[in-house]
N, C-alpha and C positions, 0 to 999 in steps of 0.2 A: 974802363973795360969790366971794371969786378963789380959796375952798377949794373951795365949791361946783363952783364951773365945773370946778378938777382932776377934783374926783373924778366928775363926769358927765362928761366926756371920757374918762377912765379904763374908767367902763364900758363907753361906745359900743365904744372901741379893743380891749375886752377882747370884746366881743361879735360885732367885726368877727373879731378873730381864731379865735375858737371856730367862727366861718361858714367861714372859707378850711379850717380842720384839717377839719373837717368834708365841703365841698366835694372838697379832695382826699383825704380819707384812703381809701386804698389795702383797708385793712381792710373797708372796706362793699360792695367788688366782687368779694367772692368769690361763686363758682358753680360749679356741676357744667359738668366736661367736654363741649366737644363728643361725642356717641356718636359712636364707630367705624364700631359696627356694635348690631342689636338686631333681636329677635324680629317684631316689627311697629312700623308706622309708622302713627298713624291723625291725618287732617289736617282738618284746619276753617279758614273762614276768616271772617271778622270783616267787614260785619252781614250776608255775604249767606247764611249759613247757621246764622241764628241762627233758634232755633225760638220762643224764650218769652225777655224778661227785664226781671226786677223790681226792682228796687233798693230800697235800705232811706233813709229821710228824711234822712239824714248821710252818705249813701253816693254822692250825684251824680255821674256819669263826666262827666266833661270840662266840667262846669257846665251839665249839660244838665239839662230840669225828669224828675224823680221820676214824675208821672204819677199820674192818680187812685189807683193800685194797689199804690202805694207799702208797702213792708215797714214799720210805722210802730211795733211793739213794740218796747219799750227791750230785747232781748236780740239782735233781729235787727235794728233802723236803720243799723248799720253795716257790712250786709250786702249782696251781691247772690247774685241766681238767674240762672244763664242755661241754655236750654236750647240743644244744640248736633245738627246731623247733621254724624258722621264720614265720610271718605273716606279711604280702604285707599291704596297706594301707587301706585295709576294713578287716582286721583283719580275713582275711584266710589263711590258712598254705598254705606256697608259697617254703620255703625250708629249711636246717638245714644247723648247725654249729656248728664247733668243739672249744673252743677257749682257750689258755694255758695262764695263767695269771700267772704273777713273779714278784717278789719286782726287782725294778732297781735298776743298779748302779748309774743312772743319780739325786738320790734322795738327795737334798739338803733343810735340813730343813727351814735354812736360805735365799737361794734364789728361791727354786724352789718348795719347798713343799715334800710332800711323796710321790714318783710316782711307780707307776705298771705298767709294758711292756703287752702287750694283744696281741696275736697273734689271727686273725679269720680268719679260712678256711670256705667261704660262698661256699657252692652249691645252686644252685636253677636248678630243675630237666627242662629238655629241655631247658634250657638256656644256664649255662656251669657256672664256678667257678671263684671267685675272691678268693685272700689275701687279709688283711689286718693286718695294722700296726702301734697302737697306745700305745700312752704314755698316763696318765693318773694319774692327780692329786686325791688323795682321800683324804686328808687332811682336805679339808674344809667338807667333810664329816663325818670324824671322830673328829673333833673339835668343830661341830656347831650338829652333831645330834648323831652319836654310843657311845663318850664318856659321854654326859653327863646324855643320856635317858638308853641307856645298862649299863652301869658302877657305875652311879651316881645318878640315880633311880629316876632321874628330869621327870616329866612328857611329853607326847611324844605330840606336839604342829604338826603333820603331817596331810597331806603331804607333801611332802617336795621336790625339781627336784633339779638336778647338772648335770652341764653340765662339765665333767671332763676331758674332753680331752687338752692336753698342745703339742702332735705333735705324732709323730717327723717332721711334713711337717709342710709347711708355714701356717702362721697366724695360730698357734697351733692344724692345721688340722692333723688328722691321714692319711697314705698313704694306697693310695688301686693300687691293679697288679692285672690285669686282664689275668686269667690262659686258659681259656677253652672255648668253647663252643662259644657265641655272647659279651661274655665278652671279649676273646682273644686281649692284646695291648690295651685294655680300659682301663688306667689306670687313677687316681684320689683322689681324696679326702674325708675322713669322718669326721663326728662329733658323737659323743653320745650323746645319754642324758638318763637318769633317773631319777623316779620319785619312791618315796622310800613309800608305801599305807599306808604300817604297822610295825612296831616295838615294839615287845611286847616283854621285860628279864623277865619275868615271866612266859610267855606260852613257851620263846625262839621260837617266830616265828617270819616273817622279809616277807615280798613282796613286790618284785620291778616291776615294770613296766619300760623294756626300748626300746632305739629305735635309729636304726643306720643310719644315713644318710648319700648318698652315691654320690655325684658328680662326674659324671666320662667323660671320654674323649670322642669327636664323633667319632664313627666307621669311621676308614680309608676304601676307596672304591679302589679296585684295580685301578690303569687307564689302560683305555684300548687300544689295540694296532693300 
């Protein structure tokens, strides 16, 4: 019995520790740069410019219910939809976006963090359309504000910005393809940021402020003959 108890103390202590390495390890807070500077700036802000969103049966935000409409296929349950209107850098609606967010495979607790794949299809009307394609650490989000203010009912110390983006492109910029319109072969670089206003597990309300920045390529000019 008194082997027993070692070695079940043993693994608790070993499990405690693997949470603190965990908790702190420095490796899961990497992100892309604040930008300097960048081509355009387009801003949304969290739910008051939300147009549409679905979420998949395993995918609950903040333990909120799914909804009759619920994503319920095993390929997409762990998924959401949301539709968004954009705002240009004086805060007028300039265009919309559809964006599919999904837990990754790329997600390592240990060296990479919790990541979620973002897919964004931007139009902006008489312009033409990009993709976009970013990775995205949330971890430090859910470690330093969702666990312990929703969860664990620690007082909410906000506002609070993160800048989440970990790639898939260089220097953990997200990519952008340029589909359509004056965007067409403009392709480049994003970053995100947001800025999290409110957090209440009481009211169960949440407002984010965020904002996509977009460096992208100069228009190639035919040469002429």
């Amino acid at each position: 019995m008194k082997t027993l108890f070692v070695v079940v103390v043993g693994l608790l202590l070993g499990a405690a520790a693997a949470g603190v390495v965990l908790y702190y390890n420095p490796m899961t807070e990497t992100a892309a740069d604040a930008p300097v500077s960048s081509d355009r700036v387009l801003r949304y802000s969290l739910p008051d410019q939300v147009l549409e969103l679905a979420l998949g049966q395993k995918a609950a935000l903040l333990g909120q219910s799914v909804g009759d409409d619920a994503l319920w296929e095993e390929t997409i349950d762990r998924t959401a939809v949301l539709g968004l209107v954009l705002n240009d850098e004086a805060n007028q609606p300039v265009g919309i976006a559809s964006r599919l967010i999904a837990t990754s495979p790329e997600t390592d607790l240990l060296l990479r963090g919790l990541l979620v794949s973002d897919y964004w299809l931007v139009t902006v009307p008489r312009e033409g359309t990009l993709f976009v394609r970013a990775d995205s650490n949330v971890w430090p989000f859910l470690k330093e504000t969702l666990l312990p203010v929703w969860y664990l009912e620690r007082p909410w110390s906000g506002p609070v910005e993160y800048l989440p983006t970990v790639g898939p492109g260089a220097q953990n910029t997200a990519q952008v393809v340029g589909i359509a319109g004056s965007f067409s072969a403009r392709d480049g670089s994003a970053v995100e940021r947001y800025k999290i206003k409110t957090l209440d597990p009481v009211s169960r309300e949440a407002a984010i402020d965020g904002e996509l920045f977009l460096q992208l390529s100069t228009p190639q000019v035919a040469a002429q003959q």
